[in-house]
C-alpha positions as CSV (number, residue, x, y, z in Angstrom):
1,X,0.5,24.2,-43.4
2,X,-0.5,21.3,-45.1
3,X,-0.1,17.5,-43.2
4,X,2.4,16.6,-45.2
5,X,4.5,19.7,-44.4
6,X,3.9,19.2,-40.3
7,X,4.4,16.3,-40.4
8,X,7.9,15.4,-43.0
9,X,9.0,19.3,-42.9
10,X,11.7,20.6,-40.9
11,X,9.8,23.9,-39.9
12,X,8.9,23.6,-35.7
13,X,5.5,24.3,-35.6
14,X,4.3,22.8,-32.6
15,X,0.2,23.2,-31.6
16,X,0.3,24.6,-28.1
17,X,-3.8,25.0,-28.2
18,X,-4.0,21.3,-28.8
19,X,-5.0,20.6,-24.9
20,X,-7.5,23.5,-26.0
21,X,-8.9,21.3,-28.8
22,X,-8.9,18.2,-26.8
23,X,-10.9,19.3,-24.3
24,X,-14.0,20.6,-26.4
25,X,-14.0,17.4,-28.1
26,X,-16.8,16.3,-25.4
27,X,-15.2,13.7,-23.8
28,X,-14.2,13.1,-20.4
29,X,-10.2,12.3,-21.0
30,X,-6.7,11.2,-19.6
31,X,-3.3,11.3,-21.4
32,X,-2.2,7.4,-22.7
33,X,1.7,7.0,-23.8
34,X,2.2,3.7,-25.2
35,X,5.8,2.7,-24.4
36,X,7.9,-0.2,-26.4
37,X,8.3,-2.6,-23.3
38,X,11.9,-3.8,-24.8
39,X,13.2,-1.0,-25.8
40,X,11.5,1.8,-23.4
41,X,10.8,4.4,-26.9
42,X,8.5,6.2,-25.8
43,X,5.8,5.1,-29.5
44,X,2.8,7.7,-29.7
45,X,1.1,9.7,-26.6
46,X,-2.7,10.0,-27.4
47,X,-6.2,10.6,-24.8
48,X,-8.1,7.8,-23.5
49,X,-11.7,7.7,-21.8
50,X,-13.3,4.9,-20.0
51,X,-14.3,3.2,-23.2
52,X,-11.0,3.5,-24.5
53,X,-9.3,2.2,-21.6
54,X,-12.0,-0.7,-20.7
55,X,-11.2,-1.8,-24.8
56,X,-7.2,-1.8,-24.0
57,X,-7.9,-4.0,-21.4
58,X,-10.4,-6.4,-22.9
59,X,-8.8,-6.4,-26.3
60,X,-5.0,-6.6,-24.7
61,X,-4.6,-3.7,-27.7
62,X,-3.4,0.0,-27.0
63,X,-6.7,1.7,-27.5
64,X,-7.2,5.2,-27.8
65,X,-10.0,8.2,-28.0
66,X,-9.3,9.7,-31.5
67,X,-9.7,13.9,-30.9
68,X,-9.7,14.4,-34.4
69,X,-12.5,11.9,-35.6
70,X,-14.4,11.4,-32.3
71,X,-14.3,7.8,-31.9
72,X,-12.4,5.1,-30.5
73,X,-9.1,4.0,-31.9
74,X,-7.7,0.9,-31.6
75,X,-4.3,1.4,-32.7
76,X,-3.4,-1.0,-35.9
77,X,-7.1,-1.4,-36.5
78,X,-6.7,-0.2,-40.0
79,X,-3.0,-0.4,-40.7
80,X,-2.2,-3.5,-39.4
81,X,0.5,-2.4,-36.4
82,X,-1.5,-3.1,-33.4
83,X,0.5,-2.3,-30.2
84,X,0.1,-5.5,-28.0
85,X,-0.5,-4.7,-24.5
86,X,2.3,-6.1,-22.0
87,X,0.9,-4.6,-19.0
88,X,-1.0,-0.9,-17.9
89,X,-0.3,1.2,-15.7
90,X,-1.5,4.4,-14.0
91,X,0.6,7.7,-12.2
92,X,0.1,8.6,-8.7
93,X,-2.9,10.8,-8.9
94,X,-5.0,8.7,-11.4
95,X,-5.2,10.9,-14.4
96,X,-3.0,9.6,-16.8
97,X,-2.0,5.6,-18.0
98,X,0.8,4.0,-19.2
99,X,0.5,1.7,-22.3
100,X,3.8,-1.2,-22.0
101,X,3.5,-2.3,-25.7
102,X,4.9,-4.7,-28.0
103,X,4.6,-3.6,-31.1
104,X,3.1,-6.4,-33.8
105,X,3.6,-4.5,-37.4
106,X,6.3,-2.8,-39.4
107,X,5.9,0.9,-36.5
108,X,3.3,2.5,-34.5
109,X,3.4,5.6,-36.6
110,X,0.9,6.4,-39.2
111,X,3.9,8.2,-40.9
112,X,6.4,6.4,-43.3
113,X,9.9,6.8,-43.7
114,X,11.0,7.7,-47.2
115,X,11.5,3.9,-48.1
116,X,7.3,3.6,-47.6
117,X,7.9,1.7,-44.1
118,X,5.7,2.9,-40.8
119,X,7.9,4.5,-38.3
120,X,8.7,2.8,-35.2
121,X,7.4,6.0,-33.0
122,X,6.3,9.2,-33.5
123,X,9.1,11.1,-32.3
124,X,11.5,11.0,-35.0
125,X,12.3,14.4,-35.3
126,X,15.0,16.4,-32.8
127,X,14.7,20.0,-32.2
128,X,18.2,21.8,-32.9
129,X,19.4,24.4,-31.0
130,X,18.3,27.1,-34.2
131,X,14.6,25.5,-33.6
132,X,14.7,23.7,-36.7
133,X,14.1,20.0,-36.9
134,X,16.1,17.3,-38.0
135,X,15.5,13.5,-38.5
136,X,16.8,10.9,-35.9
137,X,19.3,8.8,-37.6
């Protein structure tokens, strides 16, 4: 299945082994969600490790550890639709953080909606009860 297909198809093909991948990526990593502050949408979940997190903090932008390319991401870097950081937070046994964003661009998505325009998150998809996949209105 090509990207294009995962990601605009209606097909459910969700990568269970993807904690598998992540961790023989060779980092040392926690879960990061970045959340819209106004609006509480839960925008992208992604991994961070101390460089990302020590970034986020310095650069007041939601900073991730790409698993894909190896390398730190700040999110918007390239695209433009940074994710200002409101404030950070972490869960009760320390191995996971909370991103409060604002975003500052047209979505935090790297996907587009059929008009060309960056999705505001990256769930916007439902699962139906056939385990097919439709778009959010």
């Amino acid at each position: 299945m090509n990207h294009h297909e995962l990601e605009e198809g209606k097909a459910l093909r969700i990568d269970f082994k993807k904690l598998a991948k992540v961790s023989g990526c060779g980092e040392d990593l926690i879960p990061a969600v970045a959340q819209d502050h106004d609006t509480g949408e839960v925008l992208i979940v992604g991994y961070a490790n101390e460089l990302a997190l020590q970034t986020a903090l310095n650069e007041n932008m939601a900073t991730f550890w790409s698993t894909s390319r190896n390398e730190l991401w700040i999110k918007g870097k390239t695209s433009g639709d940074y994710l200002e950081i409101v404030e950070v937070r972490v869960n009760c046994e320390q191995n996971s953080v909370l991103y409060r964003v604002r975003p500052k661009g047209q979505g935090a998505c790297h996907t587009k909606d059929k008009d060309g325009v960056a999705r505001s998150g990256c769930y916007y998809r439902i699962i139906d009860a056939e385990n097919k996949l439709r778009f959010r209105e």
